[in-house]
DOVEXKE-957528 format. One record per residue (C-alpha): residue number from 1; residue in three letters; y, x, z. Coordinates in pm, 1 decimal. Each point is the difference from the previous one (the first is absolute). Layout:
REM DOVEXKE-957528
<r><n>NUM</n><res>ALA</res><Y>Y</Y><X>X</X><Z>Z</Z></r>
...
This chain:
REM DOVEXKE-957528
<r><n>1</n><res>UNK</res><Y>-5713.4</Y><X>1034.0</X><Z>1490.0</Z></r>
<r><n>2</n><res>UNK</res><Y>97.8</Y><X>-44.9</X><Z>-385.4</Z></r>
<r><n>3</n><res>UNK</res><Y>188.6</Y><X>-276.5</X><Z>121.6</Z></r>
<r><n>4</n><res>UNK</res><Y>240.9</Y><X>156.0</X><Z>216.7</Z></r>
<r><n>5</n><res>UNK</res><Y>27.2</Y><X>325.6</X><Z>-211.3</Z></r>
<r><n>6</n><res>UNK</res><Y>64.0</Y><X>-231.8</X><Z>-306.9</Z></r>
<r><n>7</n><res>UNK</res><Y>275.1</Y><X>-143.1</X><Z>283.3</Z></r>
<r><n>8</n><res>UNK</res><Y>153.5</Y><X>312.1</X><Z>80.4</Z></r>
<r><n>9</n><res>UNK</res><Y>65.3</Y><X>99.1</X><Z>-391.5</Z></r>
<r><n>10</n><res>UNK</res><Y>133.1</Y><X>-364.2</X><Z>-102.9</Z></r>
<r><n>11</n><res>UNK</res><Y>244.6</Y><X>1.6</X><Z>306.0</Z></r>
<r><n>12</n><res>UNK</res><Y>247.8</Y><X>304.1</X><Z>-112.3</Z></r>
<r><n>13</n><res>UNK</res><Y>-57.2</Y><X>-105.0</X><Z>-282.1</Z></r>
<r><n>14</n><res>UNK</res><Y>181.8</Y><X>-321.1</X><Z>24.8</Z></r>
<r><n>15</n><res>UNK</res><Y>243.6</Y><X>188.2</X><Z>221.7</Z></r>
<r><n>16</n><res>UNK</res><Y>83.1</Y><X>237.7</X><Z>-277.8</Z></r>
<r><n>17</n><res>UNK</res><Y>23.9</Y><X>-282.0</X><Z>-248.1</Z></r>
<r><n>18</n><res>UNK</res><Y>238.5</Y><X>-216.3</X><Z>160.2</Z></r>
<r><n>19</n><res>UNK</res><Y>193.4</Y><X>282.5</X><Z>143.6</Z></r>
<r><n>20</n><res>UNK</res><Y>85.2</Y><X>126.1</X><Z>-358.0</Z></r>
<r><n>21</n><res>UNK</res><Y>52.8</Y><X>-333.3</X><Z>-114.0</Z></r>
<r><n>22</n><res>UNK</res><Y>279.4</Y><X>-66.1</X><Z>233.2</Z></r>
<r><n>23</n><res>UNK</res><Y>130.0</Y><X>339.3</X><Z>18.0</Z></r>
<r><n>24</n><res>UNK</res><Y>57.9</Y><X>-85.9</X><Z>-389.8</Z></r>
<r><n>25</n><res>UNK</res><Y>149.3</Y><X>-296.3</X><Z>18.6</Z></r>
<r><n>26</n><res>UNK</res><Y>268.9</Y><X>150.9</X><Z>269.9</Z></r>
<r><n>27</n><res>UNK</res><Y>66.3</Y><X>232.6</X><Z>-245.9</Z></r>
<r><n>28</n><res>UNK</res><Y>54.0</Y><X>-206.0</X><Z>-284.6</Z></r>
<r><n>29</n><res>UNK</res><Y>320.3</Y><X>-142.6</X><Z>45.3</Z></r>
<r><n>30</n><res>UNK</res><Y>262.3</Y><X>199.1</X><Z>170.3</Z></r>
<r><n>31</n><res>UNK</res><Y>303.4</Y><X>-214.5</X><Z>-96.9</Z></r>
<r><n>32</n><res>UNK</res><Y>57.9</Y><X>-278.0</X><Z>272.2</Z></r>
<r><n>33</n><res>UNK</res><Y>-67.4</Y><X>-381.2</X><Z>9.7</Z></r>
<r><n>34</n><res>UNK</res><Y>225.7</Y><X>-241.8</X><Z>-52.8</Z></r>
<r><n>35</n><res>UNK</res><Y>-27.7</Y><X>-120.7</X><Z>370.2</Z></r>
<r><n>36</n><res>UNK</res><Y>39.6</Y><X>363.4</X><Z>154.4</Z></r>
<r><n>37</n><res>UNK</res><Y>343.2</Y><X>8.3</X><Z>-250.2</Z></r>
<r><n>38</n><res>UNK</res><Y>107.7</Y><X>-318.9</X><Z>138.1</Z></r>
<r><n>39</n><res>UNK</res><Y>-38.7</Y><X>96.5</X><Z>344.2</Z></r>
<r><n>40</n><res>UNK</res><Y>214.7</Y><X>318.4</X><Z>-39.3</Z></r>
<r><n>41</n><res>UNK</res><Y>231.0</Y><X>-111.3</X><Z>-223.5</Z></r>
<r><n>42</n><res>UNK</res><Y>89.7</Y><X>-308.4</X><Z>192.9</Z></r>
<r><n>43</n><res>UNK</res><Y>310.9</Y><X>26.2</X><Z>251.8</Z></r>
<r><n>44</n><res>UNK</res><Y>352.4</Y><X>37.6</X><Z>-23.8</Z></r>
<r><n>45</n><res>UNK</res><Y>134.8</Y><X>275.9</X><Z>-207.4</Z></r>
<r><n>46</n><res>UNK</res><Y>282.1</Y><X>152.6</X><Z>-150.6</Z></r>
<r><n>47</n><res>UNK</res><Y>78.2</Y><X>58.5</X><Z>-352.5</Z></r>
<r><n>48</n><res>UNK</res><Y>151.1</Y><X>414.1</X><Z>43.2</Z></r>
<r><n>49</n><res>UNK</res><Y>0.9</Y><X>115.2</X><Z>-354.4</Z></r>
<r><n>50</n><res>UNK</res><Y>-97.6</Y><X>-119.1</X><Z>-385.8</Z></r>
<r><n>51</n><res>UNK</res><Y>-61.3</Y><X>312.5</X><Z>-186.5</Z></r>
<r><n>52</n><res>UNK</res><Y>-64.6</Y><X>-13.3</X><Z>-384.7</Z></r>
<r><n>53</n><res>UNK</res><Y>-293.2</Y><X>177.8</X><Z>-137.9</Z></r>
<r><n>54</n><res>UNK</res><Y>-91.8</Y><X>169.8</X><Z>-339.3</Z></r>
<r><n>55</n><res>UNK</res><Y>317.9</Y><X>-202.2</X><Z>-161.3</Z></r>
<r><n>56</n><res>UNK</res><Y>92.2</Y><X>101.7</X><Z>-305.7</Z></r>
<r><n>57</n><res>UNK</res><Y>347.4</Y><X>209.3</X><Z>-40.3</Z></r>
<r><n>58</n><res>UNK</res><Y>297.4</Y><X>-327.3</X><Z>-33.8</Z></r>
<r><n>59</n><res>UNK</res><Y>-309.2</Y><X>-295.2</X><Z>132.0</Z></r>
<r><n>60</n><res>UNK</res><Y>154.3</Y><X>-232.9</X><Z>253.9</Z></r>
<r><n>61</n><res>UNK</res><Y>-120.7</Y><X>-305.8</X><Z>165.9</Z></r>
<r><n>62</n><res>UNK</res><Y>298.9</Y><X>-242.3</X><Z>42.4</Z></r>
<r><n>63</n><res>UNK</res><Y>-220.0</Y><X>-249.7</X><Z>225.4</Z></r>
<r><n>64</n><res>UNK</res><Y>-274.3</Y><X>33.4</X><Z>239.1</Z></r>
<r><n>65</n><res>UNK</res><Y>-209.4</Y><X>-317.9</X><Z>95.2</Z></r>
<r><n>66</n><res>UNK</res><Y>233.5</Y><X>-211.8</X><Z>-257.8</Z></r>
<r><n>67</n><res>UNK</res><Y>235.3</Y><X>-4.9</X><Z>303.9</Z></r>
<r><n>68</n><res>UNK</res><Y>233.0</Y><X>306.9</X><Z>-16.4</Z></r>
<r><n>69</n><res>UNK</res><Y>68.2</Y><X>359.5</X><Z>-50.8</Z></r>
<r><n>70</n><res>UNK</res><Y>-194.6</Y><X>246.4</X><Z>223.0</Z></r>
<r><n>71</n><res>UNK</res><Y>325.8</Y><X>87.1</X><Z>228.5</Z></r>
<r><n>72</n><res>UNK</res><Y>-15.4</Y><X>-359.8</X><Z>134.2</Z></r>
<r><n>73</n><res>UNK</res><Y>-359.2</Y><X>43.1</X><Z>125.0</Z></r>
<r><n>74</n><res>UNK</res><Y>46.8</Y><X>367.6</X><Z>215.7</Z></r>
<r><n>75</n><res>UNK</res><Y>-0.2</Y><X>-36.6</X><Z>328.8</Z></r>
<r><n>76</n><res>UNK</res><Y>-197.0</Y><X>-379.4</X><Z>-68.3</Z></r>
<r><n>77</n><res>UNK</res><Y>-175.4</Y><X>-174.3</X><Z>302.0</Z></r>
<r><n>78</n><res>UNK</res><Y>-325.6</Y><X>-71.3</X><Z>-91.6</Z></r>
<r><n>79</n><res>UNK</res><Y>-195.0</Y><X>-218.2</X><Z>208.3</Z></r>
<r><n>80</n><res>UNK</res><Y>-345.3</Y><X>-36.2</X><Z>-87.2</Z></r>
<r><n>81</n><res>UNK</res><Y>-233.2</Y><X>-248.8</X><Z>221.0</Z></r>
<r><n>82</n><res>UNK</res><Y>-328.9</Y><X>-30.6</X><Z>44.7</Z></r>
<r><n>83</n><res>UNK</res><Y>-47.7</Y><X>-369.8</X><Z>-165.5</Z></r>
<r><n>84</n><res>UNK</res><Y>177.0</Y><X>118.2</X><Z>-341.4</Z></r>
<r><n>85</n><res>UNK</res><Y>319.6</Y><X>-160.3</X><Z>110.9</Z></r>
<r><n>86</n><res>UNK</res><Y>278.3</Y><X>313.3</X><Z>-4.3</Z></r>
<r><n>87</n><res>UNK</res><Y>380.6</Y><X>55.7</X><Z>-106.2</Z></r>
<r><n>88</n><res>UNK</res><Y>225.5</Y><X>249.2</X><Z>-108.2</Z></r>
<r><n>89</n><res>UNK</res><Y>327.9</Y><X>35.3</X><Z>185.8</Z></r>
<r><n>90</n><res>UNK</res><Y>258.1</Y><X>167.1</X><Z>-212.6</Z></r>
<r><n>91</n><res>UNK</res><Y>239.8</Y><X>265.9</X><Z>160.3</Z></r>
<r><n>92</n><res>UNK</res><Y>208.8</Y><X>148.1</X><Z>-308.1</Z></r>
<r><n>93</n><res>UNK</res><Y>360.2</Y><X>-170.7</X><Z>-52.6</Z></r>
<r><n>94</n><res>UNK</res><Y>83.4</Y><X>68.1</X><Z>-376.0</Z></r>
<r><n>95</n><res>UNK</res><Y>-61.3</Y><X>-242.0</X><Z>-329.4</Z></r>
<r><n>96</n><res>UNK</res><Y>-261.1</Y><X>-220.2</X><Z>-6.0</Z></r>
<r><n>97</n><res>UNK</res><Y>-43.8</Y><X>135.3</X><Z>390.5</Z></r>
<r><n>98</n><res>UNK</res><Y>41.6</Y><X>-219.0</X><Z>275.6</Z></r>
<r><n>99</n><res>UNK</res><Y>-19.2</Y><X>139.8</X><Z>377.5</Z></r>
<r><n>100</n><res>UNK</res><Y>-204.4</Y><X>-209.9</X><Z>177.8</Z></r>
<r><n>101</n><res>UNK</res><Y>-169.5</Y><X>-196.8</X><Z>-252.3</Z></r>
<r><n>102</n><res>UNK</res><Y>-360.3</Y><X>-95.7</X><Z>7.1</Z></r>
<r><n>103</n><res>UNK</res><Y>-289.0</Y><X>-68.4</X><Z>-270.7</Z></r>
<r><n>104</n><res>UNK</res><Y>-304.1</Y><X>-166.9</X><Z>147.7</Z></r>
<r><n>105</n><res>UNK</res><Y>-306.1</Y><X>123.2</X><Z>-186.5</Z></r>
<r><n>106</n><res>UNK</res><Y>-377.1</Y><X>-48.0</X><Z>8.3</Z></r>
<r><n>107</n><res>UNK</res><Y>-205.3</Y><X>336.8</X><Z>5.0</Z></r>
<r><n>108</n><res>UNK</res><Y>-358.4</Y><X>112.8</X><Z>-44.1</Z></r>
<r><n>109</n><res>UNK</res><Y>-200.0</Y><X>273.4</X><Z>-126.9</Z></r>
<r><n>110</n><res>UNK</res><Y>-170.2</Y><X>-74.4</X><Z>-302.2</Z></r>
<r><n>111</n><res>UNK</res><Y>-395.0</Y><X>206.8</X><Z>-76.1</Z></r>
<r><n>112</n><res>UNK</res><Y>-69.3</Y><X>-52.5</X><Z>-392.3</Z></r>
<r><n>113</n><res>UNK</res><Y>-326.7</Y><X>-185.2</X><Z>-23.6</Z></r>
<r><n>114</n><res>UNK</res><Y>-90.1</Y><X>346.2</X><Z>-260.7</Z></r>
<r><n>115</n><res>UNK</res><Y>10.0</Y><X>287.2</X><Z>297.4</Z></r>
<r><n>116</n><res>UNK</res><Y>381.3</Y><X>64.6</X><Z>-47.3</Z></r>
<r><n>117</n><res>UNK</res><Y>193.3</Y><X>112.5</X><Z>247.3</Z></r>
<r><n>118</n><res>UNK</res><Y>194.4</Y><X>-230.6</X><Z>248.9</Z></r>
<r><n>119</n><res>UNK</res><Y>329.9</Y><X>-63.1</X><Z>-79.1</Z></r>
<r><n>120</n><res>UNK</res><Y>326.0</Y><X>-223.3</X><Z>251.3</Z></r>
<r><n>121</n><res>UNK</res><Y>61.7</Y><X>-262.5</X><Z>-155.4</Z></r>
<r><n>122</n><res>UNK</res><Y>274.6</Y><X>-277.8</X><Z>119.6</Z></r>
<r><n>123</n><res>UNK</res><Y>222.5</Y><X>-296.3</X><Z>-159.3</Z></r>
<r><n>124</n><res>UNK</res><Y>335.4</Y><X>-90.1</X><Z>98.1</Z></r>
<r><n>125</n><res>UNK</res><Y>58.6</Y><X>-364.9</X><Z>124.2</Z></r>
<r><n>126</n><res>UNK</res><Y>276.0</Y><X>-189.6</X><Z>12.6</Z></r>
<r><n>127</n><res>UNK</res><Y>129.7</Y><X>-287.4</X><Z>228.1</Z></r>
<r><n>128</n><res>UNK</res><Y>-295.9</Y><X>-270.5</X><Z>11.7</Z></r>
<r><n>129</n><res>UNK</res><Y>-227.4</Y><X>177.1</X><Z>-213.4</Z></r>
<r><n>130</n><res>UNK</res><Y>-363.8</Y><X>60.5</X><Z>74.7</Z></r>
<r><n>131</n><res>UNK</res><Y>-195.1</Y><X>305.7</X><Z>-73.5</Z></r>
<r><n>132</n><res>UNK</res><Y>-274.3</Y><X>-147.3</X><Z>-163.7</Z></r>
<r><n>133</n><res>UNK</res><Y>269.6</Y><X>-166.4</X><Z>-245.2</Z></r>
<r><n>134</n><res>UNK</res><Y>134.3</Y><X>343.0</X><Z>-127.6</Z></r>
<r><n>135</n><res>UNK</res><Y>-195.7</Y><X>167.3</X><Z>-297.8</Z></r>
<r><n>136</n><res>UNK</res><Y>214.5</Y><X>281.9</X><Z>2.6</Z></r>
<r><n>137</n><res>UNK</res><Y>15.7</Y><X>346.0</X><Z>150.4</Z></r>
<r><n>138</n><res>UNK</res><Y>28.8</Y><X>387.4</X><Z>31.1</Z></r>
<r><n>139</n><res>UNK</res><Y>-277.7</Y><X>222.3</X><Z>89.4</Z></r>
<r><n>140</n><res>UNK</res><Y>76.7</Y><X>364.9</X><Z>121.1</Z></r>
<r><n>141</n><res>UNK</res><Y>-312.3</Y><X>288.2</X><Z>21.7</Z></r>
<r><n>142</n><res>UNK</res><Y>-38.8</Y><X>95.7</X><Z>317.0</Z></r>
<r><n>143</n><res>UNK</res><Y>-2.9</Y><X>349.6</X><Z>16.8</Z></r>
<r><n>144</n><res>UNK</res><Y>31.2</Y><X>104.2</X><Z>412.1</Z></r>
<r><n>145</n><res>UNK</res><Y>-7.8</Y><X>-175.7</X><Z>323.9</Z></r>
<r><n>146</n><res>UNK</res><Y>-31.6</Y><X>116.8</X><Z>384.6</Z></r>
<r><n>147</n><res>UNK</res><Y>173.2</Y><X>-88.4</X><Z>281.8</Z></r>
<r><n>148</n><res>UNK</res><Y>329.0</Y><X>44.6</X><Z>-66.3</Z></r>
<r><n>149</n><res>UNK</res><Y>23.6</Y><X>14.1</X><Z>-397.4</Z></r>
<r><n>150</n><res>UNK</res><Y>-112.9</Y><X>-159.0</X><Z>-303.0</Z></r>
<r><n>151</n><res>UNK</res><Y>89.1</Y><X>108.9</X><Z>-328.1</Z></r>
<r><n>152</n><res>UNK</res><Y>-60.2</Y><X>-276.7</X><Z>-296.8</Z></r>
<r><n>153</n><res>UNK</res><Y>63.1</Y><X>60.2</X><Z>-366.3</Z></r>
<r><n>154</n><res>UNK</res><Y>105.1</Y><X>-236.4</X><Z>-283.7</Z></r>
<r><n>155</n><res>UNK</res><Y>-83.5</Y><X>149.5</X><Z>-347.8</Z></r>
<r><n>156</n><res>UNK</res><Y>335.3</Y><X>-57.5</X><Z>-274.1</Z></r>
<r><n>157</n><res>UNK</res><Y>-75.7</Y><X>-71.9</X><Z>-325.0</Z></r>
<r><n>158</n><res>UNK</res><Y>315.8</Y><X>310.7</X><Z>-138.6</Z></r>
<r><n>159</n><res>UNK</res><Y>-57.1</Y><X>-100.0</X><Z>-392.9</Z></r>
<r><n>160</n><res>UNK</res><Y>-309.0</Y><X>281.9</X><Z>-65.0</Z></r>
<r><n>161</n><res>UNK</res><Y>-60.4</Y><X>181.5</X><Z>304.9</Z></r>
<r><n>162</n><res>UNK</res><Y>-282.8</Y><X>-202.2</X><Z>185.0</Z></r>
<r><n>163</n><res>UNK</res><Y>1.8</Y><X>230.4</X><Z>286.8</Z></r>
<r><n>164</n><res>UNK</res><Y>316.3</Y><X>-105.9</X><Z>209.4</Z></r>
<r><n>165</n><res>UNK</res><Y>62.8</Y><X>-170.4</X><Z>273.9</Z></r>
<r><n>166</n><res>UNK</res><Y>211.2</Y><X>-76.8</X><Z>305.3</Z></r>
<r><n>167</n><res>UNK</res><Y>-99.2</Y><X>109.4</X><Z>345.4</Z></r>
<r><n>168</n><res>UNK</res><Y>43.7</Y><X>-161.6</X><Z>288.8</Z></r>
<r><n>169</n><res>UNK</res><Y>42.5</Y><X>172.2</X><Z>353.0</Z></r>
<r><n>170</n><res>UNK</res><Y>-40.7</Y><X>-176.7</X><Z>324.2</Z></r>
<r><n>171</n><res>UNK</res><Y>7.8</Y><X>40.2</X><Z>353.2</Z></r>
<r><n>172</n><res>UNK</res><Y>-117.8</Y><X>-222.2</X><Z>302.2</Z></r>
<r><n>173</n><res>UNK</res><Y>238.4</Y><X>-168.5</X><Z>226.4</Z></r>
């Protein structure tokens, strides 16, 4: 008999421990992984609107991406694949804008190996060159994603305030 009642007191018991114990852990981090990012960020999508944020009064940004102004980038096909391979059609027509013209990139989401939040990363490649060749990159925050948006943002170093940044607005194709 002190067997089973011994039984029937250790058995909730466990219950109750493990329950908590998970029910903490779900808890614990709220943000998303870096593979449920990648699944909704990846797809085609289409650059609507760069928006500057907390900029000082007179702070500019001549160049995004070390490619060209922001104007040439509205209205941008980006098509982001599930491998890492992707591109960026341009639509704009104006200087340093060419209609039509593509950049092949590589994309990913980067997790910091410290808890950080996940961030899109990707490196543009030119003719013949190999992703795993390129050292160099951008990486954007990425602040929303559902079906049919995703909103990324690329802090700007403005000369004191460390606050800005440039927001990126997407829709799915």
């Amino acid at each position: 008999m002190k067997t089973i009642s011994k039984f029937l007191v250790l058995v909730p018991l466990v219950f109750f421990i493990v329950g908590c114990s998970s029910s903490k852990q779900a808890t614990s981090s709220s943000a998303p992984s870096a593979g449920q990012w990648k699944r909704g960020v990846r797809g085609q999508w289409v650059l609507n609107s760069i928006e500057k944020k907390n900029f000082p009064s007179g702070a500019s940004v001549k160049r995004i991406f070390d490619e060209a102004p922001i104007d040439c980038f509205i209205g941008s096909a980006w098509n982001l694949i599930a491998n890492g391979k992707g591109s960026i059609t341009f639509s704009a027509d104006g200087e340093l804008c060419a209609p039509g013209a593509t950049r092949e990139i590589f994309w990913s989401i980067y997790e910091p190996e410290n808890g950080g939040e996940a961030q899109f990363q990707f490196k543009k490649l030119y003719p013949g060159e190999k992703a795993k060749n390129v050292t160099e990159g951008y990486r954007l925050d990425l602040a929303y994603a559902d079906e049919g948006t995703l909103t990324l943002q690329m802090p700007v170093n403005t000369g004191g305030n460390s606050d800005s940044f440039l927001e990126f607005k997407f829709t799915k194709r």
